[in-house]
N, C-alpha and C positions, 0 to 999 in steps of 0.2 A: 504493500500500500504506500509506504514511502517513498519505494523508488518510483512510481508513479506522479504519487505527486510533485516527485522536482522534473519527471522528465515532461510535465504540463507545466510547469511552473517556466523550464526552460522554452518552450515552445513559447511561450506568452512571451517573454523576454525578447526576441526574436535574436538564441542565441545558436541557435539550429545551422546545421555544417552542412554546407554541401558538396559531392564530391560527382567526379565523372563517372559516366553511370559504364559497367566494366564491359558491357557490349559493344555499346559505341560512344567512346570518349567525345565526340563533335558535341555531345548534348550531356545536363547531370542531372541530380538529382538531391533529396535531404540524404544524408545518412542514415537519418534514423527511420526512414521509408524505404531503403535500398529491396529489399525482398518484395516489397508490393510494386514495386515501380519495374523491375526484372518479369513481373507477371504480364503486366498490361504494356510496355515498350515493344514498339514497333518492331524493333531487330528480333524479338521473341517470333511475332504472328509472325512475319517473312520467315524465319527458322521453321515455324512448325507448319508454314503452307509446303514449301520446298521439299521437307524433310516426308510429306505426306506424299511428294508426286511418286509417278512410275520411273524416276532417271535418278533421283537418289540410291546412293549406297554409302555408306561414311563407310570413309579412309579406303575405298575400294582401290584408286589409285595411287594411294601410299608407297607400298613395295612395304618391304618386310625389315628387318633389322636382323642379322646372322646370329648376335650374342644379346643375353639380357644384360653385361657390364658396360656402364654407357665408356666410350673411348675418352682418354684424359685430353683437354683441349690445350695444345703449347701455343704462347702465340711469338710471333718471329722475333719480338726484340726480347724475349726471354731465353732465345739458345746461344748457345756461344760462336762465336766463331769457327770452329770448328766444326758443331753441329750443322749450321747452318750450311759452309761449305760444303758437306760430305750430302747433304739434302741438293743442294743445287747442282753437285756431280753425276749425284741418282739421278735426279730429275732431263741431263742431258743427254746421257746413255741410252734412259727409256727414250726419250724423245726419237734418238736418233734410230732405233731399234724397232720401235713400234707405229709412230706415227706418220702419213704418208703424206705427203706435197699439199698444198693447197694449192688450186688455181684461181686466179683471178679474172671472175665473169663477169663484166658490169652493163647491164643493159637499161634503154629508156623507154617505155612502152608509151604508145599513140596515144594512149587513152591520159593520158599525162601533160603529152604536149599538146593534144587539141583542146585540152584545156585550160592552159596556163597559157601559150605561146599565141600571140599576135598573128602571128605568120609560122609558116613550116617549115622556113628557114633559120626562124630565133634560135637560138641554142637555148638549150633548159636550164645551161648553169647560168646564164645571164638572164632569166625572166624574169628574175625575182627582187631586180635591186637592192635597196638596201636589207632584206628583208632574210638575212642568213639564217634565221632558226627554221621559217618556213620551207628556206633555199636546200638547207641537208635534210629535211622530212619527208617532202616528195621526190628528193632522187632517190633516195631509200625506196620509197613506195614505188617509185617510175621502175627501179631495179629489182624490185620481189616479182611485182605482177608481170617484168619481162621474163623473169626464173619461169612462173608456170605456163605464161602464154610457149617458151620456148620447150619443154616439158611436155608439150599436148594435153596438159590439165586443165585450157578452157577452151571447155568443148562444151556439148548440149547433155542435158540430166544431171548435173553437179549438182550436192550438196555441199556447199562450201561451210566447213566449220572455224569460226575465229575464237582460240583459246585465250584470253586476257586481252577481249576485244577493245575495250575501254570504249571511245566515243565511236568506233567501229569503224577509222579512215580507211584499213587495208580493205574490210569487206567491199567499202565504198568503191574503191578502185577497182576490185576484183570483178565489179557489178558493171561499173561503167567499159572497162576490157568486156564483159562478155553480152552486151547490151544486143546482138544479133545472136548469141545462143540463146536456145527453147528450156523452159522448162528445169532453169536452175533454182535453187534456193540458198538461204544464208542464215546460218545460227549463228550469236554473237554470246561466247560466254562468259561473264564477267563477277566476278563475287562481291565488287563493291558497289554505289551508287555513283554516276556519272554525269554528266552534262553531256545527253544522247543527241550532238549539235549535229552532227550525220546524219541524225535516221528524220531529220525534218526536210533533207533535200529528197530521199527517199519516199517519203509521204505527198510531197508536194509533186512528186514525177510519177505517181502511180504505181508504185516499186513497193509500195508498205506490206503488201502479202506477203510476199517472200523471202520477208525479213524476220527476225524470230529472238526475242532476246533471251536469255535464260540466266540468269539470276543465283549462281552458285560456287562453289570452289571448286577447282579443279579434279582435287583429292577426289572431291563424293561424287563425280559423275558417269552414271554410266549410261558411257551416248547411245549404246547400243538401242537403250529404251526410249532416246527424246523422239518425240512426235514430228514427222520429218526424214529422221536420220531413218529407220526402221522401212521404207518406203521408197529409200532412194537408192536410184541405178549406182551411183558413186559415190564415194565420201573423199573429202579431200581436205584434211586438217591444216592449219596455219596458223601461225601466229608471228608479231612483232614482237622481239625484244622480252620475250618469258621469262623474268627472274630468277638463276639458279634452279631449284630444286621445284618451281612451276615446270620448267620443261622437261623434266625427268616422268613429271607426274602427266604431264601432256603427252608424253609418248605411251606411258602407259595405258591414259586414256583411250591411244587412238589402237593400239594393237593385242589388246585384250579385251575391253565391249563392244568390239566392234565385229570378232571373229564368235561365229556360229559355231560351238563346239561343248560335249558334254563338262558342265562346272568341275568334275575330279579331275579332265583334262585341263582345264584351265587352272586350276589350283597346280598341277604339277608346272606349268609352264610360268606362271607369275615367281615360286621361288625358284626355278630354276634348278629343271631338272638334268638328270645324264647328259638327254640328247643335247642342251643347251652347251654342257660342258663339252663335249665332244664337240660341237660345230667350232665353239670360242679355241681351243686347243689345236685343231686342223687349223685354222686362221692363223692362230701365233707361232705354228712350227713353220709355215710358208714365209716367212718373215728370214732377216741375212741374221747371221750368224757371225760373229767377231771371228778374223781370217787367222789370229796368231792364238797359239795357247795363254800367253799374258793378258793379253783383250779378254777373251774367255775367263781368267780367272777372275778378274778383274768387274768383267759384267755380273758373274755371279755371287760376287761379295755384295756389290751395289745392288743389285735388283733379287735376290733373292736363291732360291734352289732351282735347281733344274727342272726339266719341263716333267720328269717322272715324276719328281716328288714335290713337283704340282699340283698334278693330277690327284696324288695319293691326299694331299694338304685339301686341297678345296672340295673332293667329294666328304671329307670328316665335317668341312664347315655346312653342306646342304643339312639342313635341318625340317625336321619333322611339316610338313602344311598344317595347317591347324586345322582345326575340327569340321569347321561350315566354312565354307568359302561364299561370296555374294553373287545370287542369283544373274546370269547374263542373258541379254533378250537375244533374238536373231538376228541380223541382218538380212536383208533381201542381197545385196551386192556387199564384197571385204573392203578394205583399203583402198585406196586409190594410189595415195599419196600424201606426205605430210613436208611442210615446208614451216621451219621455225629459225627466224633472225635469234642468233644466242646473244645472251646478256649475264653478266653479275656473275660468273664463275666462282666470287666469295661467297656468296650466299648460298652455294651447293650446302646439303648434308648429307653423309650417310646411308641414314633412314630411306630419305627418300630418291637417291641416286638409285639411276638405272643399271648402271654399269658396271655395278659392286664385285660379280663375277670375274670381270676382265682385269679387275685392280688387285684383286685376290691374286688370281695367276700369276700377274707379274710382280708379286711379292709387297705392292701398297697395303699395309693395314689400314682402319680405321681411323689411326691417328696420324696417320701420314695422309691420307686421304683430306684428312681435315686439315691440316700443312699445308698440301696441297692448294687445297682453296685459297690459303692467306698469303701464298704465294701470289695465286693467281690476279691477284688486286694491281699489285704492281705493273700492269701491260698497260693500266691507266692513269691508275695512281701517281706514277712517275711524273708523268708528264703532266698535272696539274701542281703535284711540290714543284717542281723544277719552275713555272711559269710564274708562280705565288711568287718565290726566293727572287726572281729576276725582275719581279716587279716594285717589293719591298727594299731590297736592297739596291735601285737603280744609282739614285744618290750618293752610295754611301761608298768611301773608298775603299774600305775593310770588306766590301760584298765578298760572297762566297761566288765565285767563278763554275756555272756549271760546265761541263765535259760536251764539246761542239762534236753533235754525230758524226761529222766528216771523219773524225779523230777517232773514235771507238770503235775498234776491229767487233766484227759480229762473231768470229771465230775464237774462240779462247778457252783455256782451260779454270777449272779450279781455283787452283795453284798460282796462276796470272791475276785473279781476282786480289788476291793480299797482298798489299803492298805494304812499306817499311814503315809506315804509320800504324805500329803495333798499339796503341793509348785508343786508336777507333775500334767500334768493333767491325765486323765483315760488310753487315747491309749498312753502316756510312760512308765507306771506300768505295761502296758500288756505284759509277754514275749511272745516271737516268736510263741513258742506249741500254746498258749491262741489265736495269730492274724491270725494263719495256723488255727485255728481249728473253727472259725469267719467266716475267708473266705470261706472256703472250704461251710459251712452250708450255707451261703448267695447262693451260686451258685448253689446247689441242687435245694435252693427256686424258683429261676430264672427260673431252668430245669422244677420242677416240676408242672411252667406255662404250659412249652412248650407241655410237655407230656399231658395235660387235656386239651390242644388244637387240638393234636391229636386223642385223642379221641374221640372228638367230631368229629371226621371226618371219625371213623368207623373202627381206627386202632388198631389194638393191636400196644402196647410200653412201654420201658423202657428204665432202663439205666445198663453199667456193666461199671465195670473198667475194660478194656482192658491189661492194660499193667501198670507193676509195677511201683510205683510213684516215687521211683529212677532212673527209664526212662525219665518219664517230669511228673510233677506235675499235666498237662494238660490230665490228665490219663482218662476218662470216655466219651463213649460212648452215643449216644441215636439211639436206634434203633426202627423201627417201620417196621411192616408187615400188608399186607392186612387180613382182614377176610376170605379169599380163602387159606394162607398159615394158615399150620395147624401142622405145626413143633411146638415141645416142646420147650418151652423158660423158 
């Protein structure tokens, strides 16, 4: 009875706390109302309309975790010099061992310039005058929707899927390219709330049918069931710039709900079973092999055991499926193809990495895995310190002089990285070129999980740089086609 009456007493007072309400911080609430306000807030009824439809599954897209000890997280300025070097020596060796070429594709698709360009002589990178953010947006978009017009992916019966559509520009372009195909559609799937500035050119041009937004996370979707997807000749997954551990779950998305096959087969195939191991294994034995026994030994300190007691190491780590696996609808037609611009290679996890298989094999744990990522920061990171330091310190005669690329061999060992400034550690010796040229490999390594997880799933894939790396850094592509499409790549 007392504590009531001060907690009215304080209400009168008007001494009452409010805090962000834990759904969605944009809006709050009293404290001492928190559980009645979680009932009635909007983020609740969209949870439990969503969570009622037919294309919900929570965490279905997830991927699995090998161990229940979660991995220790190091982070880069915590290792020593030493550590870190013998990590940036692994990380070359693999590189140069496992990862293939990238080629540079850069295309401008019509549907781009007839609508930006005066005339059809204008060039596209000059259409835009002063207006640079818009100017790298749509070459980007000019250069994706060239990838799948060149692809044969716009064609007539597409269901075009956009995974972290946001305001929906790609699907827009997508739509304006295929403006003489019949009989296309567009899902747009997005988990936050947006300013849907797109879908009112779409409305206003008669286009609103065939547009479809869907309102979820990526993890819980299983497209196989959306209204749409189920019904259509093709599916053709896409997305710009999927954050980390979104496009792991994107691909899961697109090559597990989307495939007609009984749930025990599909639960051996999400953790990855033999045959998975077997296809991932044939791929890394066709791979070169260091020509001297020194090299040899040499790869095998850094990267791990041999391919036998690989083999023997990662089938111990396949573990049990669990009990229910989540119901999959059928499709009328499989894959088509998925096309996803990469982004944020730090914000990979574990958890939700596709390619957890292939890093196993080549002797990455968990916590190197997770290294990995914080490596991978540096292809950008770099080159925004360096710009900061160049512009704070313009003035000042004591500036710190960065390392002019002309001057920084690409080529280098280890061992070349230390210099006689033993009082720094390893990553302050390193210039910009040396931490751009780290990252950049780290993120390939990452990709070239993703890709031999692919594979295993029957796809042709790669990767290209899209779009010049004075555009965004975030330049490369991973595209994947079914074994039905039989265009030259």
């Amino acid at each position: 009875m007392l504590l009531l009456n001060l907690d009215l007493m304080k209400v009168a007072s008007g001494d009452r706390k409010r805090i962000p309400c834990p759904l969605n911080p944009t809006h709050n609430c009293y404290e001492d109302e928190l559980e009645k306000h979680i009932k009635k807030c909007n983020v609740t009824k969209i949870r439990k309309a969503f969570e009622q439809s037919a294309y919900y599954a929570k965490g279905i897209n997830r991927g699995h975790q090998p161990s229940k000890v979660e991995c220790q997280k190091i982070c880069v300025k915590d290792l020593t010099s030493s550590q870190l070097a013998e990590m940036i020596e692994r990380v070359n060796i693999l590189y140069g061992t496992y990862v293939e070429d990238v080629a540079k594709v850069v295309y401008e698709h019509d549907c781009v310039r007839t609508e930006i360009c005066d005339s059809q002589n204008e060039d596209l990178t000059s259409a835009f005058g002063p207006q640079a953010a818009l100017k790298k947006e749509l070459l980007q978009q000019a250069s994706l929707v060239g990838q799948l017009d060149r692809l044969s992916l716009l064609t007539d019966g597409n269901c075009f899927v956009e995974l972290g559509a946001g305001k929906g520009k790609l699907s827009h372009w997508i739509q304006k390219a295929t403006k003489t195909c019949q009989h296309n559609s567009f899902i747009l799937v997005e988990r936050s709330s947006v300013r849907y500035k797109m879908d009112s050119f779409h409305k206003q041009g008669g286009d609103e049918s065939c547009f479809q937004r869907i309102k979820i996370d990526i993890e819980d979707l299983n497209l196989g069931c959306v209204p749409g997807v189920k019904d259509a000749n093709n599916v053709i997954v896409v997305g710009k710039h999927l954050c980390g551990g979104a496009t792991d779950m994107g691909l899961r998305c697109a090559t597990h709900t989307l495939v007609s096959q009984p749930a025990t087969q599909v639960k051996a195939n999400t953790l990855g079973g033999s045959s998975y191991l077997e296809n991932a294994l044939f791929d890394l034995t066709s791979n070169r092999e260091s020509s001297t026994s020194t090299e040899s030994k040499e790869l095998q300190e850094l990267t791990g055991p041999s391919r036998t007691e690989m083999t023997t190491n990662v089938v111990k780590e396949v573990h049990e499926p669990p009990a229910k696996a989540p119901k999959l609808c059928e499709s009328k037609r499989p894959l088509q193809g998925i096309m996803i611009a990469l982004c944020c290679h730090h914000q990979c996890t574990w958890d939700t990495y596709s390619g957890q298989e292939f890093m196993q094999t080549i002797g990455i744990s968990p916590e190197n895995f997770d290294l990995l990522t914080r490596l991978s920061s540096w292809a950008t990171c770099a080159k925004t310190t360096a710009k900061s330091i160049r512009e704070t310190t313009v003035n000042n005669s004591d500036a710190i002089m960065m390392d002019d690329p002309k001057d920084v061999s690409e080529d280098h060992n280890t061992k070349d990285l230390i210099n006689s400034d033993y009082n720094k550690p390893l990553r302050e010796q390193l210039s910009v070129r040396q931490r751009e040229e780290i990252g950049r490999k780290c993120k390939r390594l990452i990709d070239t999980g993703r890709l031999h997880f692919l594979k295993s799933k029957g796809l042709r894939c790669f990767l290209r740089e899209y779009i010049d790396e004075s555009i965004t850094p975030e330049n490369v592509v991973l595209i994947a086609l079914s074994s039905s499409n039989k265009t030259y790549i």
